[in-house]
C-alpha positions as CSV (number, residue, x, y, z in Angstrom):
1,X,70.9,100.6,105.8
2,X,70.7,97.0,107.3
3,X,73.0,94.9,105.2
4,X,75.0,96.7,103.7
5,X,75.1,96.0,100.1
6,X,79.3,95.7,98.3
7,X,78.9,98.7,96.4
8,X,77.8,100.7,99.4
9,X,80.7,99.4,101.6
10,X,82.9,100.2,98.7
11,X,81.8,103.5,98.6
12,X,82.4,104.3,102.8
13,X,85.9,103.1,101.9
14,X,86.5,105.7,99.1
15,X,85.2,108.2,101.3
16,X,87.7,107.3,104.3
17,X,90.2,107.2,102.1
18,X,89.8,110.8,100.7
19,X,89.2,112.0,103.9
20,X,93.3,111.3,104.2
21,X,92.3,108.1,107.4
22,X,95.7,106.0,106.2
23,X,97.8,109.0,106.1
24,X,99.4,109.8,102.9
25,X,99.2,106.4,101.6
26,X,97.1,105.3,98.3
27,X,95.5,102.2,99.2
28,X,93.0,101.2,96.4
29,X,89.8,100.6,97.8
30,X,89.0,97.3,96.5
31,X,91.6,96.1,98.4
32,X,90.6,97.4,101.5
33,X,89.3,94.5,103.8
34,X,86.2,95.3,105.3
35,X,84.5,93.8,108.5
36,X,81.1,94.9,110.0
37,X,80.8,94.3,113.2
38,X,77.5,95.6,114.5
39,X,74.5,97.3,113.4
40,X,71.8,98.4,115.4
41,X,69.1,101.0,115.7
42,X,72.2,103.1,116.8
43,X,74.7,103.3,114.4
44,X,76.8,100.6,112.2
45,X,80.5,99.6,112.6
46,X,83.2,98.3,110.8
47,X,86.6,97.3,110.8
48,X,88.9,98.4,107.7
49,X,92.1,96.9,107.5
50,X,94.8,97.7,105.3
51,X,96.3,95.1,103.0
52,X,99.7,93.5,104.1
53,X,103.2,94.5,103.0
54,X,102.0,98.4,101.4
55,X,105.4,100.8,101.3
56,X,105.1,102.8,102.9
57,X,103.2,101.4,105.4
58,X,99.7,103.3,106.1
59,X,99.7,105.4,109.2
60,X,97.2,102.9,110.5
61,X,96.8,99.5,109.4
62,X,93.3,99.3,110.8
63,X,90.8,101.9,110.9
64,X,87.0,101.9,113.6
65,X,84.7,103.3,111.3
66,X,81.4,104.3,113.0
67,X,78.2,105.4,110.9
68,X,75.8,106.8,113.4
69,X,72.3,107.0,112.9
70,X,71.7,110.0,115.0
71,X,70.6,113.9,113.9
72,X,71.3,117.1,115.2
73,X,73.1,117.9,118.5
74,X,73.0,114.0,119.2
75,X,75.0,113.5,116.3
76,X,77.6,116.2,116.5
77,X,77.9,115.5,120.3
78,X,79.1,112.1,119.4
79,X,82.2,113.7,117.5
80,X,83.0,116.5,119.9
81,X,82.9,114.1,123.0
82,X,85.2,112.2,121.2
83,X,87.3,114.2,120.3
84,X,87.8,115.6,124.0
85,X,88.3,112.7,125.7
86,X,91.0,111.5,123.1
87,X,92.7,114.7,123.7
88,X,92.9,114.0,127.5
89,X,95.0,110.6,126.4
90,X,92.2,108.6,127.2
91,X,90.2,107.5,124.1
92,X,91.8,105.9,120.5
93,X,92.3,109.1,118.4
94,X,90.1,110.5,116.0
95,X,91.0,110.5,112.8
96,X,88.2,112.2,110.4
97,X,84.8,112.8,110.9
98,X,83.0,113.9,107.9
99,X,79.4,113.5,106.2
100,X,79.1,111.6,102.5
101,X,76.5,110.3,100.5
102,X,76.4,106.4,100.6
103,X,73.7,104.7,98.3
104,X,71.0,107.8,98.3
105,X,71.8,108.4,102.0
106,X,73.7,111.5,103.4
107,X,75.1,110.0,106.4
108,X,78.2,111.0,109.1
109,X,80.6,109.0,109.4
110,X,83.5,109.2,112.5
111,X,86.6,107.3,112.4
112,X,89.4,106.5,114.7
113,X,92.3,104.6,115.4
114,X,92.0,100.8,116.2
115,X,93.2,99.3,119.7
116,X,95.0,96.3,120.0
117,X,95.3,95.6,123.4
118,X,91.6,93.6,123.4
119,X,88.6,94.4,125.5
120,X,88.3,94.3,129.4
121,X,87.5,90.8,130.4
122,X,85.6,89.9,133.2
123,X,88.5,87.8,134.6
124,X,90.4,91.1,135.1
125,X,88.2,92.6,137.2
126,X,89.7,90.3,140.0
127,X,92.7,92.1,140.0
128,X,93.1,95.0,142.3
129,X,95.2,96.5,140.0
130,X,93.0,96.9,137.1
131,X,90.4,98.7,139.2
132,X,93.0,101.0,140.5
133,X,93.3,101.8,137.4
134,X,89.7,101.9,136.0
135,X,89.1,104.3,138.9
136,X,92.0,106.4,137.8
137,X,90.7,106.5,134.3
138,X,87.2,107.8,135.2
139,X,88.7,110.1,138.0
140,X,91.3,111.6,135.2
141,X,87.6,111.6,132.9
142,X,85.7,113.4,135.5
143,X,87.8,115.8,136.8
144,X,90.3,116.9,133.4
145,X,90.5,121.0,133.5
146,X,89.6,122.6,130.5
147,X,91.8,125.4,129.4
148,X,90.6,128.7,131.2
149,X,87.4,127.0,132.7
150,X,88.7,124.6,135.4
151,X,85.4,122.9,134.7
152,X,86.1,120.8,132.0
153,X,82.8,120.5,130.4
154,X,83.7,123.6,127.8
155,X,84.1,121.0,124.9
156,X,80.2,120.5,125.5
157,X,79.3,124.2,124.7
158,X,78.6,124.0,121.1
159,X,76.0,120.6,122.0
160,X,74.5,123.0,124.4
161,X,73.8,125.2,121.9
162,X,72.2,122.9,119.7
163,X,70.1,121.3,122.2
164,X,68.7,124.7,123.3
165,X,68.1,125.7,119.4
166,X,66.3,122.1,118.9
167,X,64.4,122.5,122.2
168,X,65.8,119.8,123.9
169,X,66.6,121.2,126.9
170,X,65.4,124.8,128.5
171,X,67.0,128.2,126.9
172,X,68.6,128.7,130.2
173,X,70.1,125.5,130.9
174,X,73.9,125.7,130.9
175,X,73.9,121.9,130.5
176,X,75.9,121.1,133.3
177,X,73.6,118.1,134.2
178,X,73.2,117.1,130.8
179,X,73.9,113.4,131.6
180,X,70.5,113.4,133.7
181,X,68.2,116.2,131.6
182,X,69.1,115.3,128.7
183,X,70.9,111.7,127.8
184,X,68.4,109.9,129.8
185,X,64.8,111.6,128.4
186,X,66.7,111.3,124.8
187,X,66.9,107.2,125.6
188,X,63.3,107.7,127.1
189,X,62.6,109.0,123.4
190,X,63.8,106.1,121.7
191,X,62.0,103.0,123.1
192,X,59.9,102.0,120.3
193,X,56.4,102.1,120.8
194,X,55.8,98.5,120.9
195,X,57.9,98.1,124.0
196,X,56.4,101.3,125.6
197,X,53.3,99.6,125.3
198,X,54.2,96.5,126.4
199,X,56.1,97.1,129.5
200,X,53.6,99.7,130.3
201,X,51.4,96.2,130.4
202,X,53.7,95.0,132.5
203,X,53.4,97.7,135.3
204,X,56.2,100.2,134.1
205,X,54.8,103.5,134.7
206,X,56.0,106.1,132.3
207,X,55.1,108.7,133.3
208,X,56.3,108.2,136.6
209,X,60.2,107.6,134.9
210,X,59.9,110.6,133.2
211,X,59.5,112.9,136.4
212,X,62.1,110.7,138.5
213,X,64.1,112.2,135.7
214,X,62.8,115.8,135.7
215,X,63.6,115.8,139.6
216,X,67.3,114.2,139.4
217,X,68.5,118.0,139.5
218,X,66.7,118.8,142.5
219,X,66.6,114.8,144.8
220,X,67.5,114.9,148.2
221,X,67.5,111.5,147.8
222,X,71.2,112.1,146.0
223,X,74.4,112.3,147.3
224,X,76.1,115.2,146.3
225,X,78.8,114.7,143.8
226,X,81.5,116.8,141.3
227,X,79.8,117.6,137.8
228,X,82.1,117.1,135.1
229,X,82.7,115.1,132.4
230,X,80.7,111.6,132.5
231,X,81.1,108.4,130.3
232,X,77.8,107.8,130.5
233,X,78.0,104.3,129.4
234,X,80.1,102.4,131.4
235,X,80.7,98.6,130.9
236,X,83.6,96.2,129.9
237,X,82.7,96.7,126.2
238,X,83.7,100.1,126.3
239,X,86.9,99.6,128.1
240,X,89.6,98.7,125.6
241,X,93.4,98.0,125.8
242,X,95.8,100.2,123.3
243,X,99.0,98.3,122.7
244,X,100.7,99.9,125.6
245,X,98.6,97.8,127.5
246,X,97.0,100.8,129.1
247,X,93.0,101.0,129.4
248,X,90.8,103.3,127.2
249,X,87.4,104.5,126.8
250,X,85.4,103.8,123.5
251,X,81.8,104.9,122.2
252,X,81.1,108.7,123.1
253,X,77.4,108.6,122.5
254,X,76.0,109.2,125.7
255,X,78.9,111.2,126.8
256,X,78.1,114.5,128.3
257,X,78.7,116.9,131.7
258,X,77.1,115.9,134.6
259,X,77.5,114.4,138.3
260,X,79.8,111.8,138.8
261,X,77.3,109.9,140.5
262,X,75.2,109.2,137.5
263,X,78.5,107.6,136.2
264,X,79.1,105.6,140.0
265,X,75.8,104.4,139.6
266,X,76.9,102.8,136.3
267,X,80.1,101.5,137.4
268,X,78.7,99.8,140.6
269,X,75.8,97.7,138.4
270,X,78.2,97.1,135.6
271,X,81.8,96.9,136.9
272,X,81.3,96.1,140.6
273,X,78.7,93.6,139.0
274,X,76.1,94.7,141.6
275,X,73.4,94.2,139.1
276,X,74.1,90.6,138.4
277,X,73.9,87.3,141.1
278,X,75.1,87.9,144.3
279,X,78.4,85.3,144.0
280,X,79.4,87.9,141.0
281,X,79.7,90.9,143.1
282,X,83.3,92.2,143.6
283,X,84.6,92.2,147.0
284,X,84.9,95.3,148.8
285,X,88.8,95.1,148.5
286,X,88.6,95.2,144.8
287,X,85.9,97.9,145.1
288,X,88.2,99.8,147.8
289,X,91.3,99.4,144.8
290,X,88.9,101.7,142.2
291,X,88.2,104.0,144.8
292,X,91.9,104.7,146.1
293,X,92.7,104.6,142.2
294,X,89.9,107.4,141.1
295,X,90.7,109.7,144.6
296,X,94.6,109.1,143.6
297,X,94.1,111.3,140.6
298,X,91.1,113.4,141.6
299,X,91.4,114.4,145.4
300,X,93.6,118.0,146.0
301,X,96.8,117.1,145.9
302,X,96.4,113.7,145.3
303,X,96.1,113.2,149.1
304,X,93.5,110.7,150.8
305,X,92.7,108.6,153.9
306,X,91.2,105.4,154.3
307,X,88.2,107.5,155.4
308,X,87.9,109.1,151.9
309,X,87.7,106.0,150.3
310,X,85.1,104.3,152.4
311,X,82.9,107.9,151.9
312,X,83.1,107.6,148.1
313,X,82.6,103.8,148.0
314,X,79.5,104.5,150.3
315,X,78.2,107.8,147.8
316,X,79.1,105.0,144.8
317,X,76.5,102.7,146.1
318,X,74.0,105.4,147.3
């Protein structure tokens, strides 16, 4: 639906609005301002924002409305990951997610609260602070107890389900590794053709990704790490302020159980900026601050050593 064409917008409004977003309010649609964002081969965003001076004020003045573009599993994982990690306190809350026709499409749509507090800038990753607490956030993330399970991939069941039903991963998977066996052939799945072919020009071998990925489960190569709850895509866009000031995690579509390390790896390129120039890379003090932050909230008992640190920072790079 590239472009979205007024009556259609108009139309995603309505349907928000029914689906009770601004709280008990009446907010006439056409006065609704409406602001989209982004749209890619993923899924479109906007930005709806209330007009000024209603009483009584909407529950929210401004509204993250996400239309995905995935099916199946994919696309109901996207809700329930969201979902769980905004009941852990550490996600914008979820305020409706609902399918509606728009145009002559049947499409979901997923909204939830707006944050105020601005995105993660790459200025802030200098203070030792902030990565104490980005590593607390993923250590909360990875390690959160589900009720009963102690696992705390239960939310994750129901996707599980689905994927087995669509044949997307084996009838016996549990989908604890789901992350690895799943998330990354799904991407695989979704380079167009065109780029297959030409990076296959190139030299990328694809076949040869495909059973680096088959054998994740299995590497020696690997350091062992926790499963739990991972991310799954992990840079400074997806880090957002609420107005507390407190850090948050956005965009649930690659969210899913697995090892921690497949979410260190991440964090190292992206956040440690080891995948960019050499003068970018944070300094291992700043590096030590998100490990002491994520082993402050994950370790038993919340006690570590400056030992512990340097294993996980090494098994973060591995």
């Amino acid at each position: 639906m590239a472009g979205w064409a007024p009556e259609q917008r108009l139309q995603l409004v309505e349907a928000v609005g029914a689906a009770g977003c601004w709280g008990d309010v009446d907010i006439p649609a056409a006065s609704v301002e409406v602001e989209q964002t982004e749209e890619t081969e993923w899924h479109a965003v906007f930005f709806l924002t209330a007009p000024a001076g209603l009483q009584p004020p909407p529950m929210h003045a401004k509204l993250v409305v996400n239309v995905p573009s995935w099916q199946g599993a994919a696309l109901s994982n996207k809700a329930i990951a969201s979902r769980h990690v905004a009941d852990l306190g550490l996600a914008p809350s979820v305020l409706a997610d609902f399918e509606t026709v728009i145009g002559s499409d049947s499409r979901r749509v997923h909204v939830c609260a707006w944050l105020d507090g601005g995105q993660l800038q790459p200025a802030e990753l200098e203070d030792s602070a902030v990565l104490a607490e980005l590593g607390a956030l993923y250590g909360r993330l990875h390690h959160a107890s589900a009720a009963g399970t102690g696992t705390g991939t239960a939310w994750f069941e129901t996707t599980a389900a689905g994927l087995r039903a669509e044949g997307a991963v084996a009838s016996d998977d549990p989908g604890d590794w789901a992350s690895c066996s799943w998330v990354l052939t799904w991407l695989m799945s979704l380079v167009p053709e065109a780029n297959r072919t030409a990076l296959a020009s190139q030299g990328v071998d694809w076949d040869f990704l495909a059973s680096e990925i088959a054998g994740l489960r299995t590497s020696a190569l690997l350091p062992e790490t926790a499963v739990g709850t991972v991310h799954g895509d992990s840079h400074m866009g997806n880090l957002i302020r609420d107005s507390d000031g407190k850090l948050k995690l956005i965009d649930f579509d690659l969210t899913a159980p697995g090892p921690a390390g497949s979410e260190f790896g991440f964090v190292v390129l992206m956040l440690f900026r080891c995948g960019f120039a050499p003068d970018m890379v944070l300094s291992r003090e700043l590096q030590h601050a998100f490990a002491a932050g994520y082993l402050g909230v994950s370790a038993p008992l919340g006690v570590t050593t400056e030992a512990d640190t340097e294993s996980l920072l090494l098994t973060m790079h591995l």
